[in-house]
Every structure is written in C-alpha cells, then in structure tokens.
N, C-alpha and C positions, 0 to 999 in steps of 0.2 A: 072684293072691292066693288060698292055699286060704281062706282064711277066709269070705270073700265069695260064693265061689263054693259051697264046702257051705251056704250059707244061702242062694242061688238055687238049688239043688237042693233042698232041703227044702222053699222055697216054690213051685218049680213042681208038685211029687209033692202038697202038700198047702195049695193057696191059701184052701182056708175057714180052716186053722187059722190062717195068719199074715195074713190079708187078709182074713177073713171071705167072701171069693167072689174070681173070679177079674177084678181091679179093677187096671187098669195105675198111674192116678191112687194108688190105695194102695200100688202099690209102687215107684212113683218115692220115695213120701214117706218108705217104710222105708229105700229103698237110703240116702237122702241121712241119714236118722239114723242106719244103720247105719255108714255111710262116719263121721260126726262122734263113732258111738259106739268105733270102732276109734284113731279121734284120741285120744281119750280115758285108753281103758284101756292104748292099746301106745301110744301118742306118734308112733304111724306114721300119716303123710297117704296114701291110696292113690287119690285122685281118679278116684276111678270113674267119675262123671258126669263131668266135665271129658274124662276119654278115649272114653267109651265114646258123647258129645255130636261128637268131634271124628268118629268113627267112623261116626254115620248121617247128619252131615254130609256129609262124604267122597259113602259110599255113595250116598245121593240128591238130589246135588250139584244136579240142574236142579229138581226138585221141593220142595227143602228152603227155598227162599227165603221170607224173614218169619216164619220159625216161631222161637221163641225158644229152644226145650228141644226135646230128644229126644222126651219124653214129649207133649209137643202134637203133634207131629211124627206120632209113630207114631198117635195118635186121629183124628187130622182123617180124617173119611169114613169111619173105622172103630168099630167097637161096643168097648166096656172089653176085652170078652173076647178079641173078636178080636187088640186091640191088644197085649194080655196075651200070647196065643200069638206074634206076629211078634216081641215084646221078646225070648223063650225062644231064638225062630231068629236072630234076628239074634244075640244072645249067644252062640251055639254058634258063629256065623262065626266072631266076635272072637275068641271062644277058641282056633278053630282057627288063624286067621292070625296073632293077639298071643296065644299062651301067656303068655308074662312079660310084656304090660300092664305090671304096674306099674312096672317097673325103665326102659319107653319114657317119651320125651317126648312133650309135646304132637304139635307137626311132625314126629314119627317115626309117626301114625298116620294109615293112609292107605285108605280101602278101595281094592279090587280093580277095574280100570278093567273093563268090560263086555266080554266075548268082541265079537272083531272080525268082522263080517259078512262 
C-alpha cells in the first residue's frame, strides 16, 4: 500500500514531528488509527497489523510465545527507540518479501525459515 508506506517513511525521516521522539508504543497507536483512518476516507481495510503481526509471528516463532501484539513483542528487553529502529528493519524485510501485502492473505504470510547450518 503506497499510502501507508509514504507515511512510514515520513515517520522514520522525521519521528519528533509525527511521534514527538522516537517511541514504538506511539507508533503502534498511529499505524492502528492510520489503518481505521484509510477505512474511513477510501472504504479500503488494509490490515496492516493483522499481517504485518502474522509476520514477526512467523519470524520469531520460538521466541514470540505469550506476547499478544507485535509491538510488545518488539519492546520486551528493548528501549522505545531501539524497538523503533528494529520495527523500521523488520518493515523493510516485509517489504521486500510482501511487496503487495495487501492483496495476500493472512496464511499467505510467512517469514523466511533461517539459513541451514
């Protein structure tokens, strides 16, 4: 979705303006109004969190147990910021392996099983 996506570039380039500092917690809580605010004005659902949840799922499949959300997920043991920067890298993954995200299904997303030793 371009639309989402220029607005995560704008907020990584510039997180005091849309977050006041660079604060994961406040941008879980944009993405999810930004997601209901796209509902809104175009009548398009793009469940961002719902894939992009299925995705670091996936991803830290042995590690991710009990965590409810992405976003607790990504803080546990980490500082806002830091967790701010791994949202940015992990989102560049997704990018690269779901281009078209929205047009997939839930159970079409899958991270990348880990090089084989």
């Amino acid at each position: 979705m371009n639309e989402l996506n220029d607005f995560l570039k704008r907020v990584q380039a510039h997180p005091a303006v849309y977050l006041g500092k660079k604060d994961l917690r406040a941008l879980s809580f944009s993405l999810a109004g930004y997601e209901e605010a796209l509902l809104d004005l175009t009548g398009r659902r793009v469940l961002f969190n719902t894939k992009f949840q299925r995705f670091v799922e996936q991803k830290y499949e042995e590690e991710y147990r009990n965590t409810s959300h992405w976003s607790a997920f990504l803080l546990k043991n980490r500082s806002e910021e830091d967790a701010f920067d791994l949202f940015f890298d992990l989102w560049a993954e997704f990018l690269r392996l779901y281009p078209h995200w929205e047009e997939l299904g839930y159970d079409q997303i899958k991270a990348p099983l880990p090089p084989s030793a």
